[in-house]
PDB file of N, CA, C and O in Angstrom, chain B, residues numbered from 101:
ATOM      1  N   UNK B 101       0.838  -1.193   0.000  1.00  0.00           N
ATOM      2  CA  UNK B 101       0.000   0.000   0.000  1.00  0.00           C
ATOM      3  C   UNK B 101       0.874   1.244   0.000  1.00  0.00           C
ATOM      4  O   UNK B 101       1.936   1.335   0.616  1.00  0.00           O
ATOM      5  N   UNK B 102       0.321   2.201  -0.755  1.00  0.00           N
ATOM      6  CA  UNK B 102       1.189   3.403  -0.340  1.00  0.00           C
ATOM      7  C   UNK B 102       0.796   3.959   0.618  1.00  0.00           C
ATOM      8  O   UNK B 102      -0.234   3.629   1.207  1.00  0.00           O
ATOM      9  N   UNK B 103       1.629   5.015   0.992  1.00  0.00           N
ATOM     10  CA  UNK B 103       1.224   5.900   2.273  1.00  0.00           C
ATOM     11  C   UNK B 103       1.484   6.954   1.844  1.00  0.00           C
ATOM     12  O   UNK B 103       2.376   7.294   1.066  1.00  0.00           O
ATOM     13  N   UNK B 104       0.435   7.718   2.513  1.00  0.00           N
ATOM     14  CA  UNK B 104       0.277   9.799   1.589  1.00  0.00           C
ATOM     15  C   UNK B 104       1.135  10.183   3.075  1.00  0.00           C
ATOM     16  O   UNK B 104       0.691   9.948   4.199  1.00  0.00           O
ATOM     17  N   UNK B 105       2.104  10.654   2.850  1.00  0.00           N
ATOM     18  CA  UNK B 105       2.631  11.689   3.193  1.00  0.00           C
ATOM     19  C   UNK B 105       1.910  12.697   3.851  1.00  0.00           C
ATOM     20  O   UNK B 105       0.832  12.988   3.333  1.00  0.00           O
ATOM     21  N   UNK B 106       2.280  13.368   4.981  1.00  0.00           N
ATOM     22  CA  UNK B 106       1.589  14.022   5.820  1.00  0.00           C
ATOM     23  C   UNK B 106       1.290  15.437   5.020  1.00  0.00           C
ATOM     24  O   UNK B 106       0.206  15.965   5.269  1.00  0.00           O
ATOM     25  N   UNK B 107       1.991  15.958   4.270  1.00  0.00           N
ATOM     26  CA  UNK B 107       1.871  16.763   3.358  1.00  0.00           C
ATOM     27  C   UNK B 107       1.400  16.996   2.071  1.00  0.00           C
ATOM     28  O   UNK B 107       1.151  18.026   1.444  1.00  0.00           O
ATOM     29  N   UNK B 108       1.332  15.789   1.813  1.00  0.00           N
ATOM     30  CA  UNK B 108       0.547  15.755  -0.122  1.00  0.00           C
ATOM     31  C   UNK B 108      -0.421  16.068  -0.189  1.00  0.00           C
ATOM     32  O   UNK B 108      -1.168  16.296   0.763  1.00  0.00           O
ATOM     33  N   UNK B 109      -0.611  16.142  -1.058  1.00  0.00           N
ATOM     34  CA  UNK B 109      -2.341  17.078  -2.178  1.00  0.00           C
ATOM     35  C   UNK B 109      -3.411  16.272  -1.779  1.00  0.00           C
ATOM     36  O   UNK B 109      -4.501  16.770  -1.496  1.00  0.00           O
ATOM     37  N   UNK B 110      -3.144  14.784  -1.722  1.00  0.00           N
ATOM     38  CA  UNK B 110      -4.173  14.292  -1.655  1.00  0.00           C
ATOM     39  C   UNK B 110      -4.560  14.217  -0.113  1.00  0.00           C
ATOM     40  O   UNK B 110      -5.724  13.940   0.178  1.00  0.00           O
ATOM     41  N   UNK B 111      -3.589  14.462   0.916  1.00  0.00           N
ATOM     42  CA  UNK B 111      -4.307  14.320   2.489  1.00  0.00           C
ATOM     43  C   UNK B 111      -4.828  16.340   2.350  1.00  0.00           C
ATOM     44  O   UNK B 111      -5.772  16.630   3.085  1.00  0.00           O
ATOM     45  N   UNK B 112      -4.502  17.006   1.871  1.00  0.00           N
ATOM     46  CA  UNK B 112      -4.939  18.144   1.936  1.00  0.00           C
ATOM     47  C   UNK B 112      -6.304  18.364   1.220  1.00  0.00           C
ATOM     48  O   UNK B 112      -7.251  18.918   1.780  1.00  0.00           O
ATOM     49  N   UNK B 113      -6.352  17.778  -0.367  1.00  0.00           N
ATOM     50  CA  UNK B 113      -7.529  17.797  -0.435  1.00  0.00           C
ATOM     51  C   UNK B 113      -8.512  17.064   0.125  1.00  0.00           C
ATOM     52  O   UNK B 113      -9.699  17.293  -0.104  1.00  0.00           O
ATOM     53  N   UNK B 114      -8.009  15.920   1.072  1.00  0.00           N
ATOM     54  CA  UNK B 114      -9.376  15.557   2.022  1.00  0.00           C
ATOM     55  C   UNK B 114      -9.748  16.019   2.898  1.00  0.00           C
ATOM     56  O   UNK B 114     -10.895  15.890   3.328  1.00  0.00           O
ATOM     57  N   UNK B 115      -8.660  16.831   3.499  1.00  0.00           N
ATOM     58  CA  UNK B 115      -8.743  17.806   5.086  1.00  0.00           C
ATOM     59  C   UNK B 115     -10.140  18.681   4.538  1.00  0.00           C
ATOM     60  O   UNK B 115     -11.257  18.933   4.988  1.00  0.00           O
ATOM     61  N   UNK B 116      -9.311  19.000   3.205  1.00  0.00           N
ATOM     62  CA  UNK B 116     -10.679  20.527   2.835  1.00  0.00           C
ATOM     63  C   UNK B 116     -12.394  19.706   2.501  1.00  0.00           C
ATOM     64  O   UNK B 116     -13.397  20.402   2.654  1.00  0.00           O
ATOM     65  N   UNK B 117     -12.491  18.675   2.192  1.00  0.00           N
ATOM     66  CA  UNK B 117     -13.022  17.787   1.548  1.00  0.00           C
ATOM     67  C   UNK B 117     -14.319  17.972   2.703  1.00  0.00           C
ATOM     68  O   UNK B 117     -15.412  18.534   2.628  1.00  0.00           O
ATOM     69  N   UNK B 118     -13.719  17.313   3.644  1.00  0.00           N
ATOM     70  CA  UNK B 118     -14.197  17.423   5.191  1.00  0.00           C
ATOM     71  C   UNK B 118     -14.560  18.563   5.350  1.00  0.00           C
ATOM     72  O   UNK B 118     -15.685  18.934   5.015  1.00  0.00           O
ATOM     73  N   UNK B 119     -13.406  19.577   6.059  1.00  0.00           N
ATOM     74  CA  UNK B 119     -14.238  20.904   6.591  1.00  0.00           C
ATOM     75  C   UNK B 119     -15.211  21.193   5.642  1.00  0.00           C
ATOM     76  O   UNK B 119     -16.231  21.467   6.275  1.00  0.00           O
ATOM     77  N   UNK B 120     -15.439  21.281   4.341  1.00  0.00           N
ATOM     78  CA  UNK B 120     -16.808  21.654   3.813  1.00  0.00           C
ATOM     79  C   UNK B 120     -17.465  21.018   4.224  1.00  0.00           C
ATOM     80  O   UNK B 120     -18.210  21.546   5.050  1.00  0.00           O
ATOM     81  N   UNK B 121     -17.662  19.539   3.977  1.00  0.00           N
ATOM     82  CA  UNK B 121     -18.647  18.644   4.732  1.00  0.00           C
ATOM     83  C   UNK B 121     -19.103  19.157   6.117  1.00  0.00           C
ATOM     84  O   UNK B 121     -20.295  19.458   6.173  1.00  0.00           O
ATOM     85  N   UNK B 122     -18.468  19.294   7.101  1.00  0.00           N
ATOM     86  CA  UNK B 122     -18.743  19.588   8.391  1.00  0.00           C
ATOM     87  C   UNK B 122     -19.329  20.799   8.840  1.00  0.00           C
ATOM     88  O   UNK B 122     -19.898  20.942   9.922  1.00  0.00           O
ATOM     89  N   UNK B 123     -19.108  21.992   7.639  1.00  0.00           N
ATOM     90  CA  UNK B 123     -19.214  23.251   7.913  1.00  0.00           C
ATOM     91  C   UNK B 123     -20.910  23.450   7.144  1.00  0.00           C
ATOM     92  O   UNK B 123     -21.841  24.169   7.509  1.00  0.00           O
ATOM     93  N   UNK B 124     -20.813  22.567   6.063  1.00  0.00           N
ATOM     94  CA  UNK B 124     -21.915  22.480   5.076  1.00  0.00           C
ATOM     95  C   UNK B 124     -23.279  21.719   5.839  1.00  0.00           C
ATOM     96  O   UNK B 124     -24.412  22.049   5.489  1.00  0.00           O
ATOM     97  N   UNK B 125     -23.071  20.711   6.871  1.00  0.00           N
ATOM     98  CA  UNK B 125     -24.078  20.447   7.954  1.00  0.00           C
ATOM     99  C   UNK B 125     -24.301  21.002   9.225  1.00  0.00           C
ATOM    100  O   UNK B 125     -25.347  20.926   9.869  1.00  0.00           O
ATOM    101  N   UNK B 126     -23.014  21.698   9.629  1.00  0.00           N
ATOM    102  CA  UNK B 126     -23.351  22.606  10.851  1.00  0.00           C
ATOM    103  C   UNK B 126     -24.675  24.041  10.053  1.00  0.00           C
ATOM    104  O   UNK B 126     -25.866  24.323  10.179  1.00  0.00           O
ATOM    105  N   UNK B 127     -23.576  24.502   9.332  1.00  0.00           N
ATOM    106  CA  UNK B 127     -24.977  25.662   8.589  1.00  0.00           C
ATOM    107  C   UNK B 127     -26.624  25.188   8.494  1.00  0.00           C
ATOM    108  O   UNK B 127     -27.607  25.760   8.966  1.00  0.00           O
ATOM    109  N   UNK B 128     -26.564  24.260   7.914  1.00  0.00           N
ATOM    110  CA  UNK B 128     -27.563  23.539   7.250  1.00  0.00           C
ATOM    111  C   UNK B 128     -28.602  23.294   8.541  1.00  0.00           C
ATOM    112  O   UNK B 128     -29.797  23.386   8.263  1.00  0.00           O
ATOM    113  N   UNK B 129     -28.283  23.018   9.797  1.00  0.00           N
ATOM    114  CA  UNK B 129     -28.604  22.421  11.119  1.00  0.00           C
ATOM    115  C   UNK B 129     -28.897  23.612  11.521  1.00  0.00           C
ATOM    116  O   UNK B 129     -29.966  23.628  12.130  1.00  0.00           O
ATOM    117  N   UNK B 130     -28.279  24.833  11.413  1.00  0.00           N
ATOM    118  CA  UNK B 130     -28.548  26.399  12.313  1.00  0.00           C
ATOM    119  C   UNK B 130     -29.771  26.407  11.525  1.00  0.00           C
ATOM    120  O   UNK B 130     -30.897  26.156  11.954  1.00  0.00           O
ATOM    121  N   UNK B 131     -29.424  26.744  10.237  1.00  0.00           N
ATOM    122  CA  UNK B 131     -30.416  27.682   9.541  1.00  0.00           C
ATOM    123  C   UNK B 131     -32.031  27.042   9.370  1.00  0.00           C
ATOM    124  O   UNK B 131     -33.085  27.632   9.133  1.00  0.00           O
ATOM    125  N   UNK B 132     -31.658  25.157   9.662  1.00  0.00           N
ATOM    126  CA  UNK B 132     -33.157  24.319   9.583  1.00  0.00           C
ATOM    127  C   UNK B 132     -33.697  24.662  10.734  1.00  0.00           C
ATOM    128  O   UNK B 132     -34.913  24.788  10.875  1.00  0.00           O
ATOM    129  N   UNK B 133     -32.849  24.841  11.654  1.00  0.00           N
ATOM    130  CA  UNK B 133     -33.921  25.040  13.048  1.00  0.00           C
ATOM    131  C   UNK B 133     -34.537  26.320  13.588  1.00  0.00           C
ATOM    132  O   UNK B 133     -35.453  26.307  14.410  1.00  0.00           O
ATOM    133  N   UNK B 134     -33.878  27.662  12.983  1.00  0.00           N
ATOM    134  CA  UNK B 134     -34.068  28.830  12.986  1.00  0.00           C
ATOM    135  C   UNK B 134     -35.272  29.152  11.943  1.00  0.00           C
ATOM    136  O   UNK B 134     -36.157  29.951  12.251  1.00  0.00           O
ATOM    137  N   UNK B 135     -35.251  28.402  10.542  1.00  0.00           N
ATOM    138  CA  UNK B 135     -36.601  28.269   9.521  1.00  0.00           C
ATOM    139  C   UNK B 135     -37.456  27.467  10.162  1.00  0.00           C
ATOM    140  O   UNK B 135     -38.582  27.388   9.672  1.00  0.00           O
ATOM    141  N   UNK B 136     -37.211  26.817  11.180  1.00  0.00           N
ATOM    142  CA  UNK B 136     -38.185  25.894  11.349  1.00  0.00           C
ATOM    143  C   UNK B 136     -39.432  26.532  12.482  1.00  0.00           C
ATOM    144  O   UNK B 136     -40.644  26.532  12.696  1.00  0.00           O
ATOM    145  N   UNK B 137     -38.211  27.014  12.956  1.00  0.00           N
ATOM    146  CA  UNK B 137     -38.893  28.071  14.477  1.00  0.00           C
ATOM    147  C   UNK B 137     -39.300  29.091  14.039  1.00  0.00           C
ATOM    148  O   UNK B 137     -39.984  29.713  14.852  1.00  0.00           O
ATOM    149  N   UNK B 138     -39.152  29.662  12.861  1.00  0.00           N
ATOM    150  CA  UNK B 138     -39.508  31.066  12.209  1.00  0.00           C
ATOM    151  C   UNK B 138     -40.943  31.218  11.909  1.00  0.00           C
ATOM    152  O   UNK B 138     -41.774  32.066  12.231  1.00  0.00           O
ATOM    153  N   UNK B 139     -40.999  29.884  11.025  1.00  0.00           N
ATOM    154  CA  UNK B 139     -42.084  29.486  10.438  1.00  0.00           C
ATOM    155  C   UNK B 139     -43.562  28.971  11.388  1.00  0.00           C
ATOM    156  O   UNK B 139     -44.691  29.359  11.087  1.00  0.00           O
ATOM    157  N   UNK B 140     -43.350  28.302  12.229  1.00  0.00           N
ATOM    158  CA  UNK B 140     -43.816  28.347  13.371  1.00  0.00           C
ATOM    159  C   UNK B 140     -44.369  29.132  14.071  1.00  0.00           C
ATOM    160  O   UNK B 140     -45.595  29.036  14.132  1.00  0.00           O
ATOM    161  N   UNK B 141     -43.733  30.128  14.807  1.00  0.00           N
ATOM    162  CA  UNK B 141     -43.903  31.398  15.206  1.00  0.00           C
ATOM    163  C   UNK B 141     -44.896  32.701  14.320  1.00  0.00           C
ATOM    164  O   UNK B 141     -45.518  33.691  14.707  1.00  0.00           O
ATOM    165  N   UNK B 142     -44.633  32.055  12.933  1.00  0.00           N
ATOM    166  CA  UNK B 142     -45.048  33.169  11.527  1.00  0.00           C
ATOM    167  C   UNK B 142     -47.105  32.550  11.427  1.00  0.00           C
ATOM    168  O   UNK B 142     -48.215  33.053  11.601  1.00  0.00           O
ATOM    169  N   UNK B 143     -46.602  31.427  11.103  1.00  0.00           N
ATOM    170  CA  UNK B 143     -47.225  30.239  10.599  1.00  0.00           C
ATOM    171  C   UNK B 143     -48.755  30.051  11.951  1.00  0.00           C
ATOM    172  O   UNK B 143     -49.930  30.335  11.718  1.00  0.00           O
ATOM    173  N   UNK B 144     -48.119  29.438  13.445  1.00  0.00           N
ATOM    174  CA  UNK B 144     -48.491  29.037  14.380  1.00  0.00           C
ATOM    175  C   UNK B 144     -49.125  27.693  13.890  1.00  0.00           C
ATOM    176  O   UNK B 144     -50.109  27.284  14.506  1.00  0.00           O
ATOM    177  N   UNK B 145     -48.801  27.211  13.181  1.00  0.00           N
ATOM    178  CA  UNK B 145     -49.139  25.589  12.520  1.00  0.00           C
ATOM    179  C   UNK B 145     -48.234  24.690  12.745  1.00  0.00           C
ATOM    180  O   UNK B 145     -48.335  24.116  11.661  1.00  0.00           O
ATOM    181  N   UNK B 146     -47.182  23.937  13.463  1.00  0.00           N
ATOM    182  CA  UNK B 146     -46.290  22.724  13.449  1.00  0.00           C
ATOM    183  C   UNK B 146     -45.759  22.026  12.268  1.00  0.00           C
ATOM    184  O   UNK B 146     -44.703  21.742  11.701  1.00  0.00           O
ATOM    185  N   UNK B 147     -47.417  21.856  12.167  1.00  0.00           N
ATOM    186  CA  UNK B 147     -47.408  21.175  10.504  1.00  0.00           C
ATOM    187  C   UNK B 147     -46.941  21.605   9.413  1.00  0.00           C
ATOM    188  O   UNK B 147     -46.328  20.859   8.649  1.00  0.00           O
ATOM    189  N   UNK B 148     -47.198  23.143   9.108  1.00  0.00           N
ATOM    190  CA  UNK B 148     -46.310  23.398   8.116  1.00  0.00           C
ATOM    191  C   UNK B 148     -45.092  24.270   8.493  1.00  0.00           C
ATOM    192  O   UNK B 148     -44.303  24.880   7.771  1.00  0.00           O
ATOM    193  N   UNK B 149     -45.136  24.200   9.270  1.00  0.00           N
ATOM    194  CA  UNK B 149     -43.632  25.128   9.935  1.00  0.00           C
ATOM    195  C   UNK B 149     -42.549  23.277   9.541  1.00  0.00           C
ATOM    196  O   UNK B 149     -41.533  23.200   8.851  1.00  0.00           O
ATOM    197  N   UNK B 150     -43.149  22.293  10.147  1.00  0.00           N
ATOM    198  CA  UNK B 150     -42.450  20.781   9.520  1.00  0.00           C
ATOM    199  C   UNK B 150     -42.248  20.354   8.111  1.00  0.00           C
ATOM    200  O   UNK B 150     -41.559  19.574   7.455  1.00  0.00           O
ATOM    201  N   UNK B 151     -43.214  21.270   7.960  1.00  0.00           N
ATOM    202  CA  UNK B 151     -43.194  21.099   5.856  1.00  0.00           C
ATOM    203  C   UNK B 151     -42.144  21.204   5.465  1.00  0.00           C
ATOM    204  O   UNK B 151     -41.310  20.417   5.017  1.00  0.00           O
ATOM    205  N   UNK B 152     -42.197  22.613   5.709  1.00  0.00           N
ATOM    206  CA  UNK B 152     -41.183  23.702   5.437  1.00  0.00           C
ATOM    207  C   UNK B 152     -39.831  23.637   5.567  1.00  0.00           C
ATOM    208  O   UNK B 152     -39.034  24.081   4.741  1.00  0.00           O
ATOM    209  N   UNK B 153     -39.418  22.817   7.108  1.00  0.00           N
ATOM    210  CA  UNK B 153     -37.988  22.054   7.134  1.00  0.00           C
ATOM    211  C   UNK B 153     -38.080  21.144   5.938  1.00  0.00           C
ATOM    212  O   UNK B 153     -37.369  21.368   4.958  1.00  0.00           O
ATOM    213  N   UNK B 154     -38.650  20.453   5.955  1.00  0.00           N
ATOM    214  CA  UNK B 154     -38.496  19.448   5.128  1.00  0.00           C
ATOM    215  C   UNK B 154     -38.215  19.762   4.015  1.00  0.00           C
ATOM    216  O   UNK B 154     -37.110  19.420   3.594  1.00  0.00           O
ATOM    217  N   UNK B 155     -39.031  20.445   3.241  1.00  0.00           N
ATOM    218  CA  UNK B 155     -38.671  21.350   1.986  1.00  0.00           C
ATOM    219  C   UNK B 155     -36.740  22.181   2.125  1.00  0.00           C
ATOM    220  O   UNK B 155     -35.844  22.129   1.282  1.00  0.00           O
ATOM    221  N   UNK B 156     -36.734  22.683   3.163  1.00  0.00           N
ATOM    222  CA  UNK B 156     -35.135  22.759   3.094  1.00  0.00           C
ATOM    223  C   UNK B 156     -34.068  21.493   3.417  1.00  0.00           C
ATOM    224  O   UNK B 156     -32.845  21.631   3.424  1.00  0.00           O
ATOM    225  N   UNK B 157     -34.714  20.350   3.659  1.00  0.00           N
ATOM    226  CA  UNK B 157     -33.778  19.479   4.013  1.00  0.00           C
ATOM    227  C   UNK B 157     -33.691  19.124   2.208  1.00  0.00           C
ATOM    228  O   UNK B 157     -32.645  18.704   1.714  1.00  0.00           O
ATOM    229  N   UNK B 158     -34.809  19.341   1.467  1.00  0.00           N
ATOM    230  CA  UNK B 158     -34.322  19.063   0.099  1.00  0.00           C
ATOM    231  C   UNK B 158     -33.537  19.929  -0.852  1.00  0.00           C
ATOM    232  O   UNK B 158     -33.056  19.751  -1.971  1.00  0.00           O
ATOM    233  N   UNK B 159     -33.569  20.609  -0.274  1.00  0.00           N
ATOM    234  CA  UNK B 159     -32.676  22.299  -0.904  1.00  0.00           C
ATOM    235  C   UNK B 159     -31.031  21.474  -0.102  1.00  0.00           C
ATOM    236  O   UNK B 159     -29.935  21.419  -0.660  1.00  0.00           O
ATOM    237  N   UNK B 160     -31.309  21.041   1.025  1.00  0.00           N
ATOM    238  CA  UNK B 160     -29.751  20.424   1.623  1.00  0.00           C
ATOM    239  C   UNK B 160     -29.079  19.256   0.481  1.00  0.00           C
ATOM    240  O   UNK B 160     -27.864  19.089   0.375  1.00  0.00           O
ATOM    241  N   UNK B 161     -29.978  18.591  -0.233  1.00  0.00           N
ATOM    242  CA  UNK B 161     -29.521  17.398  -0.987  1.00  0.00           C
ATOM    243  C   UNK B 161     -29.158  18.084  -2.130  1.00  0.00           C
ATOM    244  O   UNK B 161     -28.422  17.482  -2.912  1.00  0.00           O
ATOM    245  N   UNK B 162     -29.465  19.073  -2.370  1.00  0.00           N
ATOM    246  CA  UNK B 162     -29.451  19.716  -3.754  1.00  0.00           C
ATOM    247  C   UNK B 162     -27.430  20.240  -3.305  1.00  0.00           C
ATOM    248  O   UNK B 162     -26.341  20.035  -3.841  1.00  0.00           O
ATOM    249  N   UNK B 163     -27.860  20.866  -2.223  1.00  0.00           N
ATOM    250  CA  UNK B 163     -26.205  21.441  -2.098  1.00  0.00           C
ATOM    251  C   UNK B 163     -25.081  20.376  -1.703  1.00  0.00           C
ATOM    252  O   UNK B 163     -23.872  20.599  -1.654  1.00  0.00           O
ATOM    253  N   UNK B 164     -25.886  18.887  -1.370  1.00  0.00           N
ATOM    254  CA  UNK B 164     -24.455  18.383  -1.129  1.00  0.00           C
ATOM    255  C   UNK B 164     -24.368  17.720  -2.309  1.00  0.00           C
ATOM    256  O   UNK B 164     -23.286  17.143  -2.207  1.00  0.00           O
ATOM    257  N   UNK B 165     -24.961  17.358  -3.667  1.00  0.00           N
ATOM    258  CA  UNK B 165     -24.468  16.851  -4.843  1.00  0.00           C
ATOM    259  C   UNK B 165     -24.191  17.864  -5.197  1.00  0.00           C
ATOM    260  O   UNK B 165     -23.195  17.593  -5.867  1.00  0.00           O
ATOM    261  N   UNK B 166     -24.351  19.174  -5.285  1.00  0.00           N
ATOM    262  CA  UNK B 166     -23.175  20.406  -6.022  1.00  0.00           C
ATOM    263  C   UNK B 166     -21.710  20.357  -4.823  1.00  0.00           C
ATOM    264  O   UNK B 166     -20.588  20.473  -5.317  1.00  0.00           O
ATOM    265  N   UNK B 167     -21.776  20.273  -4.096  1.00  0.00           N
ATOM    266  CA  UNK B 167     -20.412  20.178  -3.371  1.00  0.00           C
ATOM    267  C   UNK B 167     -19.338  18.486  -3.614  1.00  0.00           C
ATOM    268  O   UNK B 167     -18.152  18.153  -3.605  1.00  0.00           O
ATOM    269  N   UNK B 168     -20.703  17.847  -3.807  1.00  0.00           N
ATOM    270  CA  UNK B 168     -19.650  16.115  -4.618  1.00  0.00           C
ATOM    271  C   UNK B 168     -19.270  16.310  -5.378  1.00  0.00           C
ATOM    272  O   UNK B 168     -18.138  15.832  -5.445  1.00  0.00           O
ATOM    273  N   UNK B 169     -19.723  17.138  -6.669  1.00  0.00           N
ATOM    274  CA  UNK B 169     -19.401  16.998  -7.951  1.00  0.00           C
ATOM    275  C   UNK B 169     -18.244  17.645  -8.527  1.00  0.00           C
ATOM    276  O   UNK B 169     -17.465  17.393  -9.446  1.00  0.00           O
ATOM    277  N   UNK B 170     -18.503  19.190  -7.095  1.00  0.00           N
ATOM    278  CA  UNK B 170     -17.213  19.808  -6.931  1.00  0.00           C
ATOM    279  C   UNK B 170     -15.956  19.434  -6.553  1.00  0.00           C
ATOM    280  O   UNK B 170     -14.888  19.732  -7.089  1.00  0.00           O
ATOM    281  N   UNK B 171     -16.176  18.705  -5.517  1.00  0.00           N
ATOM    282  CA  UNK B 171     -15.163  17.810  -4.744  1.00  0.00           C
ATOM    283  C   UNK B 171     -14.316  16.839  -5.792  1.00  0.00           C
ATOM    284  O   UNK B 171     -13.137  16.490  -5.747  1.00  0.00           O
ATOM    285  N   UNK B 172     -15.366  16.535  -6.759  1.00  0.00           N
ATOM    286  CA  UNK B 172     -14.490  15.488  -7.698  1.00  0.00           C
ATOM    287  C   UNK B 172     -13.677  16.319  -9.080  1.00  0.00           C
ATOM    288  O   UNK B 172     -12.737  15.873  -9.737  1.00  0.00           O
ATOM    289  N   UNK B 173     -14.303  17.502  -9.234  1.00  0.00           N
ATOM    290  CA  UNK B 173     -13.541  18.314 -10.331  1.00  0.00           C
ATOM    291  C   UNK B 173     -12.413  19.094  -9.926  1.00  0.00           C
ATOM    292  O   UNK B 173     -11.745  19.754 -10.722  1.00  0.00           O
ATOM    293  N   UNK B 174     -12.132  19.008  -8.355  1.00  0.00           N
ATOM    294  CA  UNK B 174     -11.017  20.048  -7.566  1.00  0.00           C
ATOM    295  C   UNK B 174      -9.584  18.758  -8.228  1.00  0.00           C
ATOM    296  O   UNK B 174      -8.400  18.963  -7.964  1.00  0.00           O
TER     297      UNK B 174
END
């Protein structure tokens, strides 16, 4: 097997690979629960204040296949 070097391109482009990943679900987690509570509060319905996450949890799938596809053209 080879071994990557603590320095090569390829352990760096996974470091970055990651922090997007991690940074791309922390956001994703603020901003669902802040829309979720918004909507709620706006709304006073559960139900569609729950929609409504939901509807951004699909806006979330949308951004992590633009961030794969990116990940593979870097």
């Amino acid at each position: 097997m080879n071994k990557i070097k603590a320095d090569s391109p390829e352990l760096k482009l996974e470091k970055r690979q990651k922090i997007i990943q991690i940074s791309g679900i922390c956001l994703f987690l603020i901003v669902n629960i802040f829309f979720i509570d918004s909507l709620y509060f706006r709304i006073g319905n559960l139900k569609y204040a729950l929609a409504g996450g939901i509807g951004s949890f699909g806006a979330w799938k949308v951004y992590k296949i633009i961030i794969w596809r990116n990940s593979k053209s870097i």
